[in-house]
Each structure stands twice: as C-alpha cells, then as structure tokens.
Biopython code that builds the backbone (N, CA, C, O; Angstrom):
import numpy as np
from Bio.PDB.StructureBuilder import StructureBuilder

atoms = [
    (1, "UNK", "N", (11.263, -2.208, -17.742)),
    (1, "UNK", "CA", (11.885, -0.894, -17.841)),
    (1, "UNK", "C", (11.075, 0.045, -18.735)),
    (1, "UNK", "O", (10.988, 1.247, -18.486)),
    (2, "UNK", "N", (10.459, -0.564, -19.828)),
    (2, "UNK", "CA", (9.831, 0.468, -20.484)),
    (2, "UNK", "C", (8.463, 0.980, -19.931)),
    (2, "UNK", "O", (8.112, 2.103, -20.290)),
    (3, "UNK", "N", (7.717, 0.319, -19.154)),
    (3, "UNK", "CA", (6.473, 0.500, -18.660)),
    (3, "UNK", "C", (6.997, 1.681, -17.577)),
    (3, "UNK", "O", (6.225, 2.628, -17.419)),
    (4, "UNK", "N", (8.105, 1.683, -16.916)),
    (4, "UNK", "CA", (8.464, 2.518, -15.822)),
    (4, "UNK", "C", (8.607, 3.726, -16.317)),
    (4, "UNK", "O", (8.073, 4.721, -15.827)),
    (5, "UNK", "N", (9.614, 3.726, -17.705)),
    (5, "UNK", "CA", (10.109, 4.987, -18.190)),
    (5, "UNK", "C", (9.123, 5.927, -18.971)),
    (5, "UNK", "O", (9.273, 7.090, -19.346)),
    (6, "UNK", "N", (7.574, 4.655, -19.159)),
    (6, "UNK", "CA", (6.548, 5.184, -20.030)),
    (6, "UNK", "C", (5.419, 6.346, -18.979)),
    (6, "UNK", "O", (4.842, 7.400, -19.247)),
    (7, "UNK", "N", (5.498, 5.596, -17.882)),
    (7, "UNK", "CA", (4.577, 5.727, -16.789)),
    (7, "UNK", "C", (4.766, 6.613, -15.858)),
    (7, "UNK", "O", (3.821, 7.297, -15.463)),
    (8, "UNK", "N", (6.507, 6.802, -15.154)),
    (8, "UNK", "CA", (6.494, 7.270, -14.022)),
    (8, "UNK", "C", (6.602, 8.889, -14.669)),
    (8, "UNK", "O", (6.670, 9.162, -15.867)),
    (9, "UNK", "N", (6.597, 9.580, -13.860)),
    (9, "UNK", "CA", (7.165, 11.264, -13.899)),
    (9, "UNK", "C", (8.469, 11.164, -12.830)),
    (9, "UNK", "O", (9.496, 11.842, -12.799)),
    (10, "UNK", "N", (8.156, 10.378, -12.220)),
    (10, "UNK", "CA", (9.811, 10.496, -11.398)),
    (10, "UNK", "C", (10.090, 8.511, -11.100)),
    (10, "UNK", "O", (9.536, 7.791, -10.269)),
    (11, "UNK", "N", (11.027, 8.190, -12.035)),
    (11, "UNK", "CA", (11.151, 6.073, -11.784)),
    (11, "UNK", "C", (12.026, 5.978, -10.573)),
    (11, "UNK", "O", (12.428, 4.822, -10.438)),
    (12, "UNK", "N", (12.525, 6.912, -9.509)),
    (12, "UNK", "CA", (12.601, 6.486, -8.246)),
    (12, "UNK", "C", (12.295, 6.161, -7.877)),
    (12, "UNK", "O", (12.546, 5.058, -7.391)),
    (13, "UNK", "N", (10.542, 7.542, -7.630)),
    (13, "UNK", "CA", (9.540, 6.989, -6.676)),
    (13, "UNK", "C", (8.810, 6.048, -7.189)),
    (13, "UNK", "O", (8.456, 5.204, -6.366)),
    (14, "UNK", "N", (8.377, 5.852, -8.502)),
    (14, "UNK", "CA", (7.593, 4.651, -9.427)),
    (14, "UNK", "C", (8.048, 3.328, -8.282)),
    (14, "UNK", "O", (7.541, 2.805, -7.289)),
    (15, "UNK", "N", (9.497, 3.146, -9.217)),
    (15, "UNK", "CA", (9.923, 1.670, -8.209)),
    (15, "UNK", "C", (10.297, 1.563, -7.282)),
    (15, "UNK", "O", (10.863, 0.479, -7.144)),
    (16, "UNK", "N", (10.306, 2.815, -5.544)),
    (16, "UNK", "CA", (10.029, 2.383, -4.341)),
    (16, "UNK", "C", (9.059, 2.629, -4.193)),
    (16, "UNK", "O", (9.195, 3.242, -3.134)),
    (17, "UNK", "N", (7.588, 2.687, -4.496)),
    (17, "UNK", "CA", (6.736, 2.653, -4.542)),
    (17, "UNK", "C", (5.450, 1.147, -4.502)),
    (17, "UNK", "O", (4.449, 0.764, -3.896)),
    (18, "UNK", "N", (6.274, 0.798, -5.485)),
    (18, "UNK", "CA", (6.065, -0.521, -5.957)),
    (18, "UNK", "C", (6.764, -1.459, -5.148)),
    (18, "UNK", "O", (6.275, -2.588, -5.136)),
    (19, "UNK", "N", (7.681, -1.290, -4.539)),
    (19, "UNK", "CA", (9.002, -2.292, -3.572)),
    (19, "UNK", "C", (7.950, -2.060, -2.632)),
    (19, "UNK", "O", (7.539, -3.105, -2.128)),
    (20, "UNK", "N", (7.382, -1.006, -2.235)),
    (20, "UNK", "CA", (6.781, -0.590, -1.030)),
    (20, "UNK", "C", (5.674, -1.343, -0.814)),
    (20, "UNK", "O", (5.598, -1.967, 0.244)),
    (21, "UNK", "N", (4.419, -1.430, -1.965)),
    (21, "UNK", "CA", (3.851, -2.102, -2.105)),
    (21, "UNK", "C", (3.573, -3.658, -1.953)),
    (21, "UNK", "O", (2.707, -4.207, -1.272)),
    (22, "UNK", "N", (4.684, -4.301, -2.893)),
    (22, "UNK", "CA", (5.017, -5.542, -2.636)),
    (22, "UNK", "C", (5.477, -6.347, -1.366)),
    (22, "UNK", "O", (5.289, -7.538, -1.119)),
    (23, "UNK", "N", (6.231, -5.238, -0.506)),
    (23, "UNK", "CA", (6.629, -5.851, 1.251)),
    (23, "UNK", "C", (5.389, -5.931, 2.208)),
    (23, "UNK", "O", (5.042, -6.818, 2.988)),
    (24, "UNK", "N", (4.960, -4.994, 1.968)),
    (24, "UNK", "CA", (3.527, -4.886, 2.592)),
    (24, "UNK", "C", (2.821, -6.294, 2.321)),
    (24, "UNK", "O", (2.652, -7.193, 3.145)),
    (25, "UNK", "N", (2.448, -6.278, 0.977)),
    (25, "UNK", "CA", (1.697, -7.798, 0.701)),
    (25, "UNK", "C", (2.013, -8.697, 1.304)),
    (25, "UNK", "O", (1.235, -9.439, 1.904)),
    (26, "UNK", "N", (3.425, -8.823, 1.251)),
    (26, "UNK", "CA", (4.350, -10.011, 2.097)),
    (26, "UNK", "C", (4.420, -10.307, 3.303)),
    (26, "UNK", "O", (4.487, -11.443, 3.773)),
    (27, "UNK", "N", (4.407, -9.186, 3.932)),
    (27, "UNK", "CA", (4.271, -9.076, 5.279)),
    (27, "UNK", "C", (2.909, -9.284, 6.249)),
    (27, "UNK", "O", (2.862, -9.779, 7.375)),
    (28, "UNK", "N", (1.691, -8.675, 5.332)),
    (28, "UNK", "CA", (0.253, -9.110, 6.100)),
    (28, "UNK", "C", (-0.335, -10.389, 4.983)),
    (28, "UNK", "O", (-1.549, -10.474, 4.802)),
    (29, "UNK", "N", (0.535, -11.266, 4.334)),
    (29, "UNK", "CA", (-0.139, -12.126, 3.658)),
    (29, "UNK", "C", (-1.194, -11.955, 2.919)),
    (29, "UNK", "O", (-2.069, -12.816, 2.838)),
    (30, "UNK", "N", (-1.234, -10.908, 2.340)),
    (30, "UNK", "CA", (-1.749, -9.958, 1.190)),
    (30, "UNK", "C", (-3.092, -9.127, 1.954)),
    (30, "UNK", "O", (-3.911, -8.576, 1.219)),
    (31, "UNK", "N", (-3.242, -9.080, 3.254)),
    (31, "UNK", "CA", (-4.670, -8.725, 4.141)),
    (31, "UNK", "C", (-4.057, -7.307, 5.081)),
    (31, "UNK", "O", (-4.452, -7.140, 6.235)),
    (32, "UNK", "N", (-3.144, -6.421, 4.483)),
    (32, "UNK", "CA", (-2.505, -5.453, 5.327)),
    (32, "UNK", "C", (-3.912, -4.775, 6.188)),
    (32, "UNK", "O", (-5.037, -4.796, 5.689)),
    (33, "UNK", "N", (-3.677, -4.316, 7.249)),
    (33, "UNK", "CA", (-4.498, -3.112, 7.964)),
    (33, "UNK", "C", (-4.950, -2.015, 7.626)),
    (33, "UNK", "O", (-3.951, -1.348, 7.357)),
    (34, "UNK", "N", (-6.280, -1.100, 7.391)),
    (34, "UNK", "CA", (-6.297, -0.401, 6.545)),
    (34, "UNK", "C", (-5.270, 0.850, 7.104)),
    (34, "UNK", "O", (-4.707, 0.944, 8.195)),
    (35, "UNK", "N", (-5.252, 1.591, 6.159)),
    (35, "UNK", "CA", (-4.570, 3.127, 6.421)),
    (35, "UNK", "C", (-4.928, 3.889, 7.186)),
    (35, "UNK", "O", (-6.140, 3.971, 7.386)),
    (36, "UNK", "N", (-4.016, 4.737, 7.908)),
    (36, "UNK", "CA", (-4.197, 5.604, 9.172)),
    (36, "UNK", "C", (-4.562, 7.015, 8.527)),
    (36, "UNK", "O", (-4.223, 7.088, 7.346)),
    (37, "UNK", "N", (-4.918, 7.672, 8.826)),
    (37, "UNK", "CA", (-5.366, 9.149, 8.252)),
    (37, "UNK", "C", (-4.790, 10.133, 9.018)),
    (37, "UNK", "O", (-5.662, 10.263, 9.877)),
    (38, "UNK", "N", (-4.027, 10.824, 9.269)),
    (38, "UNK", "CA", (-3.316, 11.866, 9.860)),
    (38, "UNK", "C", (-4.669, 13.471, 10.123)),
    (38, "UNK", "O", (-4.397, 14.423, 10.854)),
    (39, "UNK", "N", (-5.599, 13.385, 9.571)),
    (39, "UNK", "CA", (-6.533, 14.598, 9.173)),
    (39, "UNK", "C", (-7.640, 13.877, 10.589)),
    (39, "UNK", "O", (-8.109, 12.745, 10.471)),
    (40, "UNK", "N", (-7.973, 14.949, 12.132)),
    (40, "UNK", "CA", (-8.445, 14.274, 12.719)),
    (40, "UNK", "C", (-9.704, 14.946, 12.216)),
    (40, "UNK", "O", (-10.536, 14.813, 13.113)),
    (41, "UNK", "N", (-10.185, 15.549, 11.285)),
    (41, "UNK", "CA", (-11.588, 15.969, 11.312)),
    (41, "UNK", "C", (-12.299, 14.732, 10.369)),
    (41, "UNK", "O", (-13.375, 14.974, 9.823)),
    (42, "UNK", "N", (-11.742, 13.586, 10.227)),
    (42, "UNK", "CA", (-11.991, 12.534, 9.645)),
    (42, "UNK", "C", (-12.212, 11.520, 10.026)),
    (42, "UNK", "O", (-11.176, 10.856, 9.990)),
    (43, "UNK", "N", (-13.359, 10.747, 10.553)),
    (43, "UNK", "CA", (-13.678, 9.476, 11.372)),
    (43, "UNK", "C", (-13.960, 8.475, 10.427)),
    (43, "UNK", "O", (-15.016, 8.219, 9.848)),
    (44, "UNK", "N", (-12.453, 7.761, 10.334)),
    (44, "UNK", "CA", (-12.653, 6.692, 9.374)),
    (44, "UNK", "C", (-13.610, 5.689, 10.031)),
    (44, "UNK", "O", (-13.862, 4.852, 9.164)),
    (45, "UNK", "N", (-14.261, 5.388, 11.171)),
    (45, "UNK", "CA", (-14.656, 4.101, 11.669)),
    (45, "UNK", "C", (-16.189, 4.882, 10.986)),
    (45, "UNK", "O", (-17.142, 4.171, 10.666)),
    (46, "UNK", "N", (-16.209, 5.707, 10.905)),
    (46, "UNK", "CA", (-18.033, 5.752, 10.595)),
    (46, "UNK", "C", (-17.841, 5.911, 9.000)),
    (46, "UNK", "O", (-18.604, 5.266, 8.281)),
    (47, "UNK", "N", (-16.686, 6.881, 8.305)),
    (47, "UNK", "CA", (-16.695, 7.031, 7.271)),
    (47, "UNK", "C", (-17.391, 8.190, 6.962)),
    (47, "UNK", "O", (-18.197, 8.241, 6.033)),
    (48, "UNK", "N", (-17.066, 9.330, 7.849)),
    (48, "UNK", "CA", (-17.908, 10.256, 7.563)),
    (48, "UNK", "C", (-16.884, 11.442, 8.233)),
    (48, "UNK", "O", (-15.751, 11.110, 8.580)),
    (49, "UNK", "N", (-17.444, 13.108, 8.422)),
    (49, "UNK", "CA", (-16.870, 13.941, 9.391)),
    (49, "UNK", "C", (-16.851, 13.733, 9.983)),
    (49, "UNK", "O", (-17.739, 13.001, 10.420)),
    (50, "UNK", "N", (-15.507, 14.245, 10.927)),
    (50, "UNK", "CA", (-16.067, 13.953, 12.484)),
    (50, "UNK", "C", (-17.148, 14.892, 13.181)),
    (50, "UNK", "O", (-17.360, 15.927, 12.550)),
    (51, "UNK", "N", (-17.916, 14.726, 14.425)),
    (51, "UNK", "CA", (-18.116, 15.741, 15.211)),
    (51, "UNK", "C", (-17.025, 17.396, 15.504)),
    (51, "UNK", "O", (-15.880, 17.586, 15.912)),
    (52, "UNK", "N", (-17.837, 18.045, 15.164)),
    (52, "UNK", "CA", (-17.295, 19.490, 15.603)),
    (52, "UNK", "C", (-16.827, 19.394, 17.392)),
    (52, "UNK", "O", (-17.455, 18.628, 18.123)),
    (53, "UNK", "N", (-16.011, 20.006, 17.786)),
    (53, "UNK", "CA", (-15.204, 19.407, 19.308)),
    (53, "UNK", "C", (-16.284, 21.346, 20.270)),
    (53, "UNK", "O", (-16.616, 22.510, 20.045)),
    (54, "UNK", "N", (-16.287, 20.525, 21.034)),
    (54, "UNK", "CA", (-17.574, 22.145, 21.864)),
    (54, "UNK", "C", (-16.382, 22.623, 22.388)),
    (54, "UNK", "O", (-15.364, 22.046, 22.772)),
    (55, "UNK", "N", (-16.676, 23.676, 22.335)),
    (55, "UNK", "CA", (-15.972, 24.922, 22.720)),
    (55, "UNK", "C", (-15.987, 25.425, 24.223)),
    (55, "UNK", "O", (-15.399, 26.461, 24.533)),
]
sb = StructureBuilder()
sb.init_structure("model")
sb.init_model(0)
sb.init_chain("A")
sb.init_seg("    ")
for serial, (resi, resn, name, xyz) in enumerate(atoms, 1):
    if name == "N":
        sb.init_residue(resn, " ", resi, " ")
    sb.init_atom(name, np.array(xyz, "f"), 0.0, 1.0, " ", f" {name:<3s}", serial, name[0])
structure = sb.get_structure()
C-alpha cells in the first residue's frame, strides 16, 4: 500500500494496471505477443516509417 500511495498519481489505474499486467503473464506463460500499434504510418515489422501511400 505504501509503494502505491507513494508512486501512483491516480492508485486505480496504478493497481489495474498492474492486475493487467500480471493476467497477461499468466495467460502467454510470461511470452505475450508483441503490441499492436493503432498509428498506420508505423511499420512495426521493419521498425521504421512506413512508405508514403501514391496518390
């Protein structure tokens, strides 16, 4: 409790955050999938920009 009340700016999101965290682990046996990126000018498979789309 004190690390939460020291740490968070809001201990809602702190500890579903952390719940959030921990199911995940549980669930891919600590090897989850990486993260999806919602931003398509972003090509996570190269790790770089994407291509500009022709007009």
């Amino acid at each position: 409790m004190r690390v939460r009340d020291q740490a968070a700016l809001d201990p809602y999101l702190f500890v579903r955050e952390g719940f959030l965290q921990q199911r995940k682990h549980l669930i891919y046996d600590g090897d989850p999938p990486p993260e999806s990126y919602d931003d398509p000018s972003f090509d996570v498979v190269q790790n770089k920009p994407a291509a500009k789309p022709l007009r």
